[in-house]
N, C-alpha and C positions, 0 to 999 in steps of 0.2 A: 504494500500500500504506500509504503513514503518513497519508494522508486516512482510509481506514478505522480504521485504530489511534487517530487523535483522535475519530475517531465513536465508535465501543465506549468508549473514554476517557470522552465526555461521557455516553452509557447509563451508564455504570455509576454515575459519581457523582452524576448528576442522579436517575436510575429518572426519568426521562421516556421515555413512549413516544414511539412514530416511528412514523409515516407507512408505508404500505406504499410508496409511491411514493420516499420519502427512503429507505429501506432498500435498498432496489431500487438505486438511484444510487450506494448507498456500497458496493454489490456484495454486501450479506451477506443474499441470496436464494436459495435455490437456482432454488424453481417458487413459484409466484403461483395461487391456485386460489383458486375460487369457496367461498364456505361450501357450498352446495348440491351443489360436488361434493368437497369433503375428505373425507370418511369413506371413499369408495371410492377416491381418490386415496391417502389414507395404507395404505388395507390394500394394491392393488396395491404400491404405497412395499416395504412389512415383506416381501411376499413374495417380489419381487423381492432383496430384499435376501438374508432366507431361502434362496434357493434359490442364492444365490452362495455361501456358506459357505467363505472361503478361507483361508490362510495367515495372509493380512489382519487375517481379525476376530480371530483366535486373538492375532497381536501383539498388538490392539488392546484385547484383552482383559488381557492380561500387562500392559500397562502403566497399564491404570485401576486394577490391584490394586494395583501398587506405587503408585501416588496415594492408593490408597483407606489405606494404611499409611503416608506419610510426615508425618512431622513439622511444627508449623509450625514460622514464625519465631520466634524468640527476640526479645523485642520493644527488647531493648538492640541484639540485632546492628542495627539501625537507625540507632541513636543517633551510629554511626561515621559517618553519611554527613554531610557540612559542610552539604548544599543543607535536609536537614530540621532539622538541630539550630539552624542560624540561623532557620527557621521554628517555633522552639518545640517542632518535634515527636519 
């Protein structure tokens, strides 16, 4: 698990792409498809999903709204940490 979390680490601050083959390794794949067949691979995907309509999505749904309203950081509460402020930041 923290070999993934320093892989998304380095995606994020790098925006260097990845390899399907290195993504695949780091686990964060679900399915691997052909260009030639993703269009029908992602509608099966949605309908499949569609047609389970549970409890699930409904949480899953409550909780992007409350993201979609929270706050950021306050860019002082940072300042409290020792590890950034000796780094200038």
């Amino acid at each position: 698990m923290q070999q993934r979390c320093v892989f998304i680490t380095e995606m994020t601050f790098t925006g260097r792409q990845v390899s399907t083959e290195r993504a695949e390794r780091a686990g964060l794949t679900n399915n691997i498809v052909p260009v030639d067949e993703l269009q029908a691979f992602t509608i099966d995907l949605a309908e499949a999903i569609a047609e389970k309509r549970t409890a699930c999505h409904a949480l899953m749904k409550a909780q992007l709204r409350i993201l979609a309203g929270a706050q950021p950081n306050e860019p002082t509460r940072f300042r409290t940490d020792p590890g950034l402020a000796q780094a200038g930041l």
